[in-house]
C-alpha positions as CSV (number, residue, x, y, z in Angstrom):
1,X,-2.0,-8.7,21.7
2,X,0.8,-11.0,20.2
3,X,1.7,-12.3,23.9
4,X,-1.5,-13.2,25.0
5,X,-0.5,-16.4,26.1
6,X,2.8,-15.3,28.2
7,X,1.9,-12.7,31.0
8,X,5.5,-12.3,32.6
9,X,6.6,-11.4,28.6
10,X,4.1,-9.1,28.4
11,X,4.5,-7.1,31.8
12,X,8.6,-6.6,30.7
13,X,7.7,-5.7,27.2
14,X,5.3,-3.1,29.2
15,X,8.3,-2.0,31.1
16,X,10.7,-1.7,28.4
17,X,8.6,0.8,26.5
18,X,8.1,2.9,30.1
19,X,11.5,2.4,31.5
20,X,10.6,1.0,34.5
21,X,12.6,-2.7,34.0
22,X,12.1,-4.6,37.4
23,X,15.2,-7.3,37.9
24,X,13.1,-10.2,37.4
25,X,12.2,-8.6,33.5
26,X,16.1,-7.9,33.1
27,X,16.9,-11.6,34.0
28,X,14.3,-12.9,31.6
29,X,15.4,-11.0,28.6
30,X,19.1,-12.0,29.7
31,X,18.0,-15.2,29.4
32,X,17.3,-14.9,26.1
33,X,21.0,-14.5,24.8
34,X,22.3,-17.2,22.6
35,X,25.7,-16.9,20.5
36,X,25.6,-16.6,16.7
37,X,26.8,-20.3,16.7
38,X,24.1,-21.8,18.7
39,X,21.7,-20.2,15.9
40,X,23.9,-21.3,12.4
41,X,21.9,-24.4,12.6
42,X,18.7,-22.8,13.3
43,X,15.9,-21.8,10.5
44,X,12.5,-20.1,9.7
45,X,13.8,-17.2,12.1
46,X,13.5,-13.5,11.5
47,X,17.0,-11.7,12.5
48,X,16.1,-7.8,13.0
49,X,18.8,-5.4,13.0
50,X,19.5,-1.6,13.1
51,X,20.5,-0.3,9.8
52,X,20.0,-1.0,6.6
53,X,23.3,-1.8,6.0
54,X,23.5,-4.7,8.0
55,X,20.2,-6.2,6.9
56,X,21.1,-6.1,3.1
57,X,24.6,-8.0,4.4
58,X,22.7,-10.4,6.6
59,X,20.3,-10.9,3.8
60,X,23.2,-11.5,1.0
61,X,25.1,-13.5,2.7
62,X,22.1,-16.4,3.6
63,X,21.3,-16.1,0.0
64,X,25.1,-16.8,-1.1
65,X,25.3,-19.9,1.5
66,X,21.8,-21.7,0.1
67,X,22.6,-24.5,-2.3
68,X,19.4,-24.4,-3.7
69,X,17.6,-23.2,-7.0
70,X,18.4,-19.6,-7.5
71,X,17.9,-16.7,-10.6
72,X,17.8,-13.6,-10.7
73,X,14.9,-11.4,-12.0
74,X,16.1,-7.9,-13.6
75,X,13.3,-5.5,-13.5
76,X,11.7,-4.0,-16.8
77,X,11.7,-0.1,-17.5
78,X,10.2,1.6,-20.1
79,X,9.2,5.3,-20.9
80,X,6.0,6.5,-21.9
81,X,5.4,9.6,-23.3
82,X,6.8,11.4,-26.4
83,X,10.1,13.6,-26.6
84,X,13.8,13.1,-28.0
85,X,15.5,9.5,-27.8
86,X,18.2,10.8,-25.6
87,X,16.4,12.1,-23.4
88,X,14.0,9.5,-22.9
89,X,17.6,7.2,-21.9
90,X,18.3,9.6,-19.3
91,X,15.3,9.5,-17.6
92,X,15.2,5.7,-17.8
93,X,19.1,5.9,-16.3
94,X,17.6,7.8,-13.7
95,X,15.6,5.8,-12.5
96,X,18.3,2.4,-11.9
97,X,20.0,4.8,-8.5
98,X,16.7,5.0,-7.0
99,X,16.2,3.5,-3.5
100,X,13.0,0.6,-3.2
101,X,11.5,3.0,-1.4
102,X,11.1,5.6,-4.4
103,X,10.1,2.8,-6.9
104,X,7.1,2.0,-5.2
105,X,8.4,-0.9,-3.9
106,X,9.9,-2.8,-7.1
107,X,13.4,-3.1,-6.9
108,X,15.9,-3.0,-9.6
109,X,17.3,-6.6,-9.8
110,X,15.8,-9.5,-7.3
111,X,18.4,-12.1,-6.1
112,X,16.0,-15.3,-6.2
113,X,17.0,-18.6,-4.1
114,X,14.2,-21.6,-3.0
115,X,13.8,-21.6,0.2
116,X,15.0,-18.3,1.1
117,X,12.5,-15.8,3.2
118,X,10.8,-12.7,0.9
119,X,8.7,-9.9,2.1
120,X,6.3,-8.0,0.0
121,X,6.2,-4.8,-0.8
122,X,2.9,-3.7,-2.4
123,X,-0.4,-4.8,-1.5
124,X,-1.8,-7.1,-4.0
125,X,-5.0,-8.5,-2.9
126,X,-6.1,-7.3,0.9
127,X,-8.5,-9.8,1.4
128,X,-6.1,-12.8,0.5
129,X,-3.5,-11.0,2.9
130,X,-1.1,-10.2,0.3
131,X,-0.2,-7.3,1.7
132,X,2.9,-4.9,1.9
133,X,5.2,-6.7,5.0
134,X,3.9,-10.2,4.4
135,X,6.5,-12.6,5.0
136,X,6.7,-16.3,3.0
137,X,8.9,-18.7,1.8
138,X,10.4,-19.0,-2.2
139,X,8.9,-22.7,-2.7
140,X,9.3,-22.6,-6.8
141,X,10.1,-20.0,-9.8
142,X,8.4,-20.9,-12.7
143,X,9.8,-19.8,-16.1
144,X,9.2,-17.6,-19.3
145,X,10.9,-16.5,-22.7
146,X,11.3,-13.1,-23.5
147,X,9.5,-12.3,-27.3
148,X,12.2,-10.0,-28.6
149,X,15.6,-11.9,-26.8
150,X,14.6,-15.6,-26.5
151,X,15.5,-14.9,-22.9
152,X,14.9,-17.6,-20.3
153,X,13.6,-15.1,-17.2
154,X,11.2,-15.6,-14.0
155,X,7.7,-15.5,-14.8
156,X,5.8,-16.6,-11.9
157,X,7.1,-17.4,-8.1
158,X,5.7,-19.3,-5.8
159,X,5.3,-17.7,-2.1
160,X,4.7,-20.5,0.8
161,X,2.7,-17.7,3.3
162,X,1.6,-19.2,6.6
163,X,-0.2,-23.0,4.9
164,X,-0.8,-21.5,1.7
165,X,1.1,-21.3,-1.2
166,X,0.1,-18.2,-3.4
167,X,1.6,-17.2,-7.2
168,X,2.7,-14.0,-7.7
169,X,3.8,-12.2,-10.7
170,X,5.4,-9.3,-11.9
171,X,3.3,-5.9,-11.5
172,X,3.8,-2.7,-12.8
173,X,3.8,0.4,-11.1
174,X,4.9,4.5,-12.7
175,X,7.8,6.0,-10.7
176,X,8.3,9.5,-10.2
177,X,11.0,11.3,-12.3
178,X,12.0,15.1,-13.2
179,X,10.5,14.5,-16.8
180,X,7.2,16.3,-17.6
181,X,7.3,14.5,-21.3
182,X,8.4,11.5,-20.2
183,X,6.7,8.7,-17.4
184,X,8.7,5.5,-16.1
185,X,6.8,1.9,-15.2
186,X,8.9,-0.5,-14.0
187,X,7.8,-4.2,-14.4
188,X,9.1,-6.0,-11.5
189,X,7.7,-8.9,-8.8
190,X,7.1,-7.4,-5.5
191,X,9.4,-9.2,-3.4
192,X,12.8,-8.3,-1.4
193,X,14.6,-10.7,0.2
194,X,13.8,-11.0,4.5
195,X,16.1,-13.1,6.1
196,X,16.8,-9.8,8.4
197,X,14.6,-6.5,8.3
198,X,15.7,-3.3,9.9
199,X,13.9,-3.0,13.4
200,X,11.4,0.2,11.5
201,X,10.2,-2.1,8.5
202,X,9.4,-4.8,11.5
203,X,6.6,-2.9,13.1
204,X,3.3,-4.8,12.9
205,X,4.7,-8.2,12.4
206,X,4.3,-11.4,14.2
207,X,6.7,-14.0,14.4
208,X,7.5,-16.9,16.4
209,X,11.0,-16.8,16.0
210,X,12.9,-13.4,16.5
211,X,16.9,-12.8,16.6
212,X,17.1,-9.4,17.6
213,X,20.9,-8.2,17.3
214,X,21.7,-5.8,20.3
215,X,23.4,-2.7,19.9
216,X,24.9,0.1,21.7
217,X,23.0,2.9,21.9
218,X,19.2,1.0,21.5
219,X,16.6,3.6,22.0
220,X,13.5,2.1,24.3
221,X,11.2,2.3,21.5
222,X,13.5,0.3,19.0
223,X,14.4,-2.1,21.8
224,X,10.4,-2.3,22.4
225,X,9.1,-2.7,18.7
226,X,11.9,-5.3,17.8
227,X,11.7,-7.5,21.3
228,X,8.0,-7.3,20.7
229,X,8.2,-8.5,17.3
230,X,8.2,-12.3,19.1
231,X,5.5,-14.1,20.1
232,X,6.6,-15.4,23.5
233,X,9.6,-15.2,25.2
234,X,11.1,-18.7,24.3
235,X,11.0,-17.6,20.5
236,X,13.1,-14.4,21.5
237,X,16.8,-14.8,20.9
238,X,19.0,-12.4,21.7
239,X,22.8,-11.6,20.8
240,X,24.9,-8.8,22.4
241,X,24.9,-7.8,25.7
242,X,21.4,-6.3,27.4
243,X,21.2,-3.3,28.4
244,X,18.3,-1.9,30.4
245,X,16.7,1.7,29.0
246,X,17.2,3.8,31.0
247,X,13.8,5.6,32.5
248,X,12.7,8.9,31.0
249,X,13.8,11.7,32.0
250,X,11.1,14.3,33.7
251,X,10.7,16.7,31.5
252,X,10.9,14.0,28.3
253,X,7.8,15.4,26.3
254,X,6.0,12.0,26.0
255,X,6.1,10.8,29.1
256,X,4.9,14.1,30.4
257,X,2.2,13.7,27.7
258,X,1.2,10.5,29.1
259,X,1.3,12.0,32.4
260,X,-1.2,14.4,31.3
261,X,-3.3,12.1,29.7
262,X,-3.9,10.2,32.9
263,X,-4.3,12.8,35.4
264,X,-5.9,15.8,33.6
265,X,-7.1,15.6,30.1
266,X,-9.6,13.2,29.2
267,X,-9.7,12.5,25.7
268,X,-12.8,13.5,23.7
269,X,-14.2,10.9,21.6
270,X,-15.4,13.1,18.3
271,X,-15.6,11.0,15.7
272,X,-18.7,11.2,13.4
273,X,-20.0,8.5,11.1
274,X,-22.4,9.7,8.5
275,X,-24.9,7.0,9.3
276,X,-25.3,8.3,13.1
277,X,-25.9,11.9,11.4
278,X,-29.5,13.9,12.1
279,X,-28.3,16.5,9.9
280,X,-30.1,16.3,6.6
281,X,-27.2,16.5,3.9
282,X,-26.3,15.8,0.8
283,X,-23.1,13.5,0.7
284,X,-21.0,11.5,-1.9
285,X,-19.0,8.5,-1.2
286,X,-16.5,7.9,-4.0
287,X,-14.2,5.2,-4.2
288,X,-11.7,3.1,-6.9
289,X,-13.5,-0.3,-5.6
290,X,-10.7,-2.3,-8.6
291,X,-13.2,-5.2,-9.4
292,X,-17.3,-4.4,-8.3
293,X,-18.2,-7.7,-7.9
294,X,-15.1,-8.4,-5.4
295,X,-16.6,-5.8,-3.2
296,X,-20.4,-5.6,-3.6
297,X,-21.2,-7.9,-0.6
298,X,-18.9,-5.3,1.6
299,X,-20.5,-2.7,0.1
300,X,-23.8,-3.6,0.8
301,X,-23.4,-3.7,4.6
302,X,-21.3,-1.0,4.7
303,X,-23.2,1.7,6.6
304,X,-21.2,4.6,5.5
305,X,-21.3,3.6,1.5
306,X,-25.4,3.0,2.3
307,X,-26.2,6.7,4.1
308,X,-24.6,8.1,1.2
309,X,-26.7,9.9,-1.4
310,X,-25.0,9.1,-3.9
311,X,-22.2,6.3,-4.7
312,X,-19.9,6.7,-7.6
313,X,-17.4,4.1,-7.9
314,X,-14.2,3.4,-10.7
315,X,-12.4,0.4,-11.9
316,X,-15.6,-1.6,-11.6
317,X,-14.1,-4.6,-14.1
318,X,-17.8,-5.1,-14.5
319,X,-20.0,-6.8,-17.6
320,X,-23.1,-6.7,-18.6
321,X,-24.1,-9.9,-17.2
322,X,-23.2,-8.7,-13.6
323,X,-26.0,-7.8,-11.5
324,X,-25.3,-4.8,-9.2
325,X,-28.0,-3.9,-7.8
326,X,-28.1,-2.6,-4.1
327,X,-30.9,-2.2,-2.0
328,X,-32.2,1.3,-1.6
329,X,-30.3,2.7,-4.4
330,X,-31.0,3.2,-8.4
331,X,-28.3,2.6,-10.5
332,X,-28.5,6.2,-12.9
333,X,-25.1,5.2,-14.7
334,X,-23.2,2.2,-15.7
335,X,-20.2,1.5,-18.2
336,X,-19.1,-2.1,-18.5
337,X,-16.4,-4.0,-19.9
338,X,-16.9,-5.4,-23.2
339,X,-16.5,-9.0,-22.5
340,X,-13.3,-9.7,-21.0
341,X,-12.8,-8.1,-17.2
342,X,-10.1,-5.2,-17.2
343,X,-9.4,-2.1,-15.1
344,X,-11.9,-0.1,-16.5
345,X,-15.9,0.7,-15.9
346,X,-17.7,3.0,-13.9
347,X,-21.0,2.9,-11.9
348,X,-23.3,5.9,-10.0
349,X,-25.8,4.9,-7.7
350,X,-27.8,7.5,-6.3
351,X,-30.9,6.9,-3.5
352,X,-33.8,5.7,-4.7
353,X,-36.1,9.4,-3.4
354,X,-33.5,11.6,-5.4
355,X,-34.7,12.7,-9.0
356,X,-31.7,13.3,-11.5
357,X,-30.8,13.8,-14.9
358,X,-27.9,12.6,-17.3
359,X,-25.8,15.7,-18.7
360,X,-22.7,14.1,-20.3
361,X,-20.7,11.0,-20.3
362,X,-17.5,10.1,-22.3
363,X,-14.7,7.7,-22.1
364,X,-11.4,7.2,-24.0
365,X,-9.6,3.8,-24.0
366,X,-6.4,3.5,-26.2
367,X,-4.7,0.6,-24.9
368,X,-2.5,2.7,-21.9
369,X,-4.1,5.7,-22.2
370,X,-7.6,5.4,-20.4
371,X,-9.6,8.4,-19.3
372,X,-13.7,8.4,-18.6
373,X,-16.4,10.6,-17.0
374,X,-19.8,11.2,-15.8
375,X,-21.9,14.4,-15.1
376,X,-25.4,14.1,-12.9
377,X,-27.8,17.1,-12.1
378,X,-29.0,16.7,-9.4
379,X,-31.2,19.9,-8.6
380,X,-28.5,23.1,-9.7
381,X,-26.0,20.8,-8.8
382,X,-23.9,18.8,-11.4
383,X,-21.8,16.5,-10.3
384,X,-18.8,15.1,-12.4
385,X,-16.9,11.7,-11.3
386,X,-14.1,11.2,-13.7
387,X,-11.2,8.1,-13.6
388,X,-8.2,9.1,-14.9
389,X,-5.3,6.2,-15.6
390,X,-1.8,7.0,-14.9
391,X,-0.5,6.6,-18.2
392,X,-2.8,9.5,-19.3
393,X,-1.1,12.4,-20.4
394,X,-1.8,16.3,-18.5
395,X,-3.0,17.2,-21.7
396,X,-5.3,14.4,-22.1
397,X,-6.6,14.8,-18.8
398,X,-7.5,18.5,-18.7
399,X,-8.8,18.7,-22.5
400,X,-11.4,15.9,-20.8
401,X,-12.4,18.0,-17.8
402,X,-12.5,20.8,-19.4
403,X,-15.1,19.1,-22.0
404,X,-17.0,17.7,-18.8
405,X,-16.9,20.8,-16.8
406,X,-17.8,22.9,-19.8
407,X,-20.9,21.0,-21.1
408,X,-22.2,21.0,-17.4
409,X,-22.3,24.9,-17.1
410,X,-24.9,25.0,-19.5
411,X,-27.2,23.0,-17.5
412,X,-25.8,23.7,-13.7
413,X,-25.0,27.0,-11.4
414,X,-22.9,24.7,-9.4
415,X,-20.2,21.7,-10.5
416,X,-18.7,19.6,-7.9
417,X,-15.7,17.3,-9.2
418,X,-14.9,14.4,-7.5
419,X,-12.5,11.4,-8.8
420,X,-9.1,9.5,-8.6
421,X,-7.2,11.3,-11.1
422,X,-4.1,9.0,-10.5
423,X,-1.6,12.5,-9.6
424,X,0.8,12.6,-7.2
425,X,-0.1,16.4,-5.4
426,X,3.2,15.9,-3.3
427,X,5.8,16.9,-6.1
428,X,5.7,20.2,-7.1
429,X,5.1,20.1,-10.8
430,X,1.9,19.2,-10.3
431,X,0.5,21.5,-8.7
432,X,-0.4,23.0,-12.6
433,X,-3.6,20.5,-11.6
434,X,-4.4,22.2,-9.2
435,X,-4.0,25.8,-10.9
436,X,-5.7,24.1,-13.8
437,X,-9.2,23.1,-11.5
438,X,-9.2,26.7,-9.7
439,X,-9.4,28.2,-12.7
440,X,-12.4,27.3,-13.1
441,X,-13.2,28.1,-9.7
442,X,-13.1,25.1,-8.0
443,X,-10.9,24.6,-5.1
């Protein structure tokens, strides 16, 4: 709970969200309201507002007023794929409209200034807490030049996040277009600018400083998320006149829900965890682990990954020196890295009781283009894990699974598929993946 440590906030922050405001919880928000001139002076605050539109104002206009260090990094486009050179301009044109939110998170051009509040957008590294909403402080830009131009550009940006100051760099990430010939990646840091966020892109934050512009017409769950944004009530400013929510009405569908949920239905807790399981089974845990020797400590005290029968991890970035072994478990495949650590690799582990046999294994690395597979019998059963990049073409990609799937019929009555085949199910056109793997009667 973010207001552990001040009860009376946390009983009207309780009300606010049910609609049940006593007058001692109105007169302490109330208290809260400062002027936009007692705050001009005031920094390392978070100002939340409603819409967009005012954040990106808020946001540009702090960034116009600091008299600091400042540059601006452009983001880099490029196609990949083959197909006519005016085409392949119109998709990249197509691309420059698109909202943040349908680039993955990169945004077309990034208005830098020292000292100014960004916010990430990807995550980067989970364990180091570089994660999508993370809050810091520009501290330094350091800079490049551009091979072909000379250009003098942003390189590398130094992020103050709570004590500890963190580099980050440009990433690349493939955005969705209409093109079936074409892909875009767009090269871009993964920053926006966070003096102000709008009160959705808030949840889950903690800050000890909140300005929380009031507006006519506050819902009591956007009144709730961006009041409780703070971490006591001193660090809660206010500006606009408060308004109590008004109570639900009786028939509102979530409070009757609630109501329900107390009185009559008990939940049912009915989760299963595979380690609990008496059932004798055969299961799989795959996963894209993106660097083996990052993860293999979690892994091995991870009770799901160790009642599996069979573990088949991608992106391993492993070499032959590493040692991988896991208790319990044989390792019956392994591709490393040459030398140098990259996103590539792949490792099967299967338990230690199970017999097995090797039916086929293949990769392709070309640079961008980076496709590999496995195939294990395991008694009729052959079970292909394949890794397929995202700047592998369809036709790459199904000329290897049909190879894989192929060469495993001759020794198997059953093939199960399992991998990260880096395609996005949700648009339309590529549901031709799908077609492709039922027609081999898979599903």
């Amino acid at each position: 709970m973010r207001q552990k440590d001040d009860k009376t906030f946390t009983i009207a922050l309780s009300n606010i969200a049910k609609g049940t405001m006593t007058l001692d919880d109105i007169d302490l928000l109330k208290s809260q309201i400062v002027s936009n001139e007692n705050l001009e002076m005031m920094r390392d605050v978070i100002r939340i507002f409603r819409s967009n539109a005012e954040v990106d104002a808020y946001n540009t206009k702090i960034l116009a007023s600091l008299n600091t260090e400042g540059a601006i990094a452009n983001a880099y486009d490029f196609c990949v794929g083959d197909g006519l050179a005016s085409i392949r301009e119109k998709v990249l044109n197509s691309v420059k409209n698109l909202k943040t939110t349908e680039t993955y998170g990169l945004p077309l051009k990034i208005d830098l200034k020292v000292d100014a509040k960004y916010m990430m957008t990807v995550n980067i590294d989970i364990e180091d807490g570089l994660v999508n909403g993370a809050c810091g402080k520009l501290i330094m830009i350091d800079y490049g030049k551009l091979q072909k131009t000379n250009e003098t550009v942003p390189c590398r940006l130094w992020i103050k996040f709570n004590l500890s100051l963190t580099p980050i760099e440009p990433v690349t990430r493939q955005i969705n277009t209409r093109s079936t010939n074409f892909k875009v990646e767009r090269k871009q840091f993964p920053l926006v600018p966070c003096e102000a966020m709008p009160i959705y892109k808030s949840q889950g934050g903690t800050y000890e400083k909140v300005v929380v512009n009031l507006k006519k017409g506050m819902t009591r769950s956007e009144l709730y998320v961006s009041c409780s944004r703070a971490t006591k009530s001193s660090g809660l400013y206010l500006i606009g006149d408060f308004v109590p929510p008004k109570p639900p009405e009786p028939n509102d569908a979530v409070a009757m829900m609630f109501k329900n949920m107390r009185s009559e239905r008990m939940l049912k807790f009915s989760l299963e965890f595979p380690e609990e399981s008496q059932e004798e089974r055969f299961s799989i845990m795959f996963h894209n682990v993106q660097s083996l020797n990052k993860r293999i400590s979690n892994i091995k005290f991870d009770k799901t990954f160790l009642s599996s029968s069979m573990i088949s991890l991608v992106e391993t970035w492993t070499i032959p020196s590493d040692n991988l072994e896991i208790e319990g478990f044989k390792i019956v495949h392994r591709r490393d890295c040459d030398d140098v650590r990259k996103p590539f690799g792949q490792i099967i582990y299967l338990k230690n009781d199970l017999k097995y046999e090797n039916i086929t294994e293949r990769y392709e690395y070309s640079g961008k283009n980076h496709i590999e597979y496995s195939s294990i019998k395991i008694d009729d059963i052959c079970i292909i894990s394949v890794y397929n990049s995202p700047n592998s073409s369809f036709d790459i990609l199904k000329r290897h699974i049909n190879e894989a799937i192929t060469i495993s019929k001759g020794f198997c009555e059953n093939t199960i598929v399992v991998g990260d085949f880096n395609i996005n199910l949700k648009i339309k056109i590529n549901n031709k993946f799908i077609e492709y793997m039922e027609s081999f009667g898979l599903n």
